[in-house]
ZAMAR-817282 format. One record per residue (C-alpha): residue in three letters; x, y, z. Coordinates in nm, 3 decimals, padded with zeros to 5 digits. Example, Ala and Ser with C-alpha at 12.3 -4.5 7.8 and 13.67 -1.06 7.14 Angstrom:
ATOM, ALA, 01.230, -00.450, 00.780
ATOM, SER, 01.367, -00.106, 00.714
END
This chain:
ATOM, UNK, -00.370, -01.806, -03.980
ATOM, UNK, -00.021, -01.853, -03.813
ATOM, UNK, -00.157, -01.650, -03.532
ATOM, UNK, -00.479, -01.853, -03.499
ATOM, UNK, -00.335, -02.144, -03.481
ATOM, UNK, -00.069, -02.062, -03.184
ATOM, UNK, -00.364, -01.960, -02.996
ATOM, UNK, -00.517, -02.237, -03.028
ATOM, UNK, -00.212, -02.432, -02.952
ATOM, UNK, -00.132, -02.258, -02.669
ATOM, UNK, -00.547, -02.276, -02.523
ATOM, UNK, -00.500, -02.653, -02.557
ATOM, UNK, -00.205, -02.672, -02.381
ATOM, UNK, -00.357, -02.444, -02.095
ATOM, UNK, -00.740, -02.649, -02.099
ATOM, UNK, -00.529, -02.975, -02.037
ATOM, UNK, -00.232, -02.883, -01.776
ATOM, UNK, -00.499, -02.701, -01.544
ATOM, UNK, -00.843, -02.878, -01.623
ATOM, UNK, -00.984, -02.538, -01.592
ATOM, UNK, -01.263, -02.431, -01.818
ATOM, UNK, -01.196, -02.124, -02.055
ATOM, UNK, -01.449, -01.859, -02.187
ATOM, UNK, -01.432, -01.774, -02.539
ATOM, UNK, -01.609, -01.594, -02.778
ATOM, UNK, -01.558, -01.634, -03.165
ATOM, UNK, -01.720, -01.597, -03.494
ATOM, UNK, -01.578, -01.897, -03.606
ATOM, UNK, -01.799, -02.195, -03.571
ATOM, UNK, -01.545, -02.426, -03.645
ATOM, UNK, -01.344, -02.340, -03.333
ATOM, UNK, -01.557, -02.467, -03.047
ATOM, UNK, -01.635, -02.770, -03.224
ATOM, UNK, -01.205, -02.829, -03.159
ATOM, UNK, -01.199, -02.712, -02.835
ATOM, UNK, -01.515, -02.681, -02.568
ATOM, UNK, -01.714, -02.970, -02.413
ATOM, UNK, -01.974, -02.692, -02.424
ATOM, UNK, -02.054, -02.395, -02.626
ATOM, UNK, -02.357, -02.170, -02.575
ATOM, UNK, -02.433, -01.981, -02.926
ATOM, UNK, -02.650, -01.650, -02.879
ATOM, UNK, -02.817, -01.424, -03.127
ATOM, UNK, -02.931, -01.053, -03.115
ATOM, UNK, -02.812, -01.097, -02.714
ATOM, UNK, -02.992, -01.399, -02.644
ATOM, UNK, -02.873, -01.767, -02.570
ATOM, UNK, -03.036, -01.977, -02.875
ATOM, UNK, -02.842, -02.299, -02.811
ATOM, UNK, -02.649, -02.451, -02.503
ATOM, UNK, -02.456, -02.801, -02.509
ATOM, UNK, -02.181, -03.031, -02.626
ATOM, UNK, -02.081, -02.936, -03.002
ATOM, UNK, -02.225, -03.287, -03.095
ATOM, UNK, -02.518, -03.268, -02.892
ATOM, UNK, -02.668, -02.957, -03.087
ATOM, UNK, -02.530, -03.059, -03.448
ATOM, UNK, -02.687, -03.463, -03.332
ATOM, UNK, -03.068, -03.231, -03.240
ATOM, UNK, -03.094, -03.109, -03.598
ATOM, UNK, -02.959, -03.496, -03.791
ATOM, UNK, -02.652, -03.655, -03.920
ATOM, UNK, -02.411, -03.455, -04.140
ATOM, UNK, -02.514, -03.102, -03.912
ATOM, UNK, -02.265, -02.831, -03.840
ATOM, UNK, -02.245, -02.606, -03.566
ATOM, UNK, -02.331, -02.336, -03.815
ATOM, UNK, -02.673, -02.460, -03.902
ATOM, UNK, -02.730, -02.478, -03.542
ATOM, UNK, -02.711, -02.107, -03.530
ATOM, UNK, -02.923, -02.048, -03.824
ATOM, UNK, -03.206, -02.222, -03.697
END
């Protein structure tokens, strides 16, 4: 968790001195959600869902998560 987090830190710091965007890939749904103005989530190798964080939980209705995004 200490880890995590000082990546994190240190992405945030790098996303906002340079403006420049930044590819990531996680398994943790909760991470774009802090970080990316756009997130495209893929299954079995295919793109399933591509916008802001709020965008795709705001298609599926108040109260969704980024993670019930990918299960549908």
């Amino acid at each position: 968790p200490v880890a995590r987090a000082a990546v994190w830190e240190l992405l945030e710091k790098l996303q906002s001195r340079s403006g420049s965007a930044i590819l990531l890939t996680t398994d943790y749904l909760d991470e774009p959600e802090r970080l990316c103005g756009r997130v495209a989530i893929m299954s079995r190798g295919r793109i399933t869902a591509m916008g802001s964080p709020k965008s795709l939980e705001a298609a599926l209705g108040p109260g969704a998560t980024l993670e019930e995004v990918f299960e549908r």
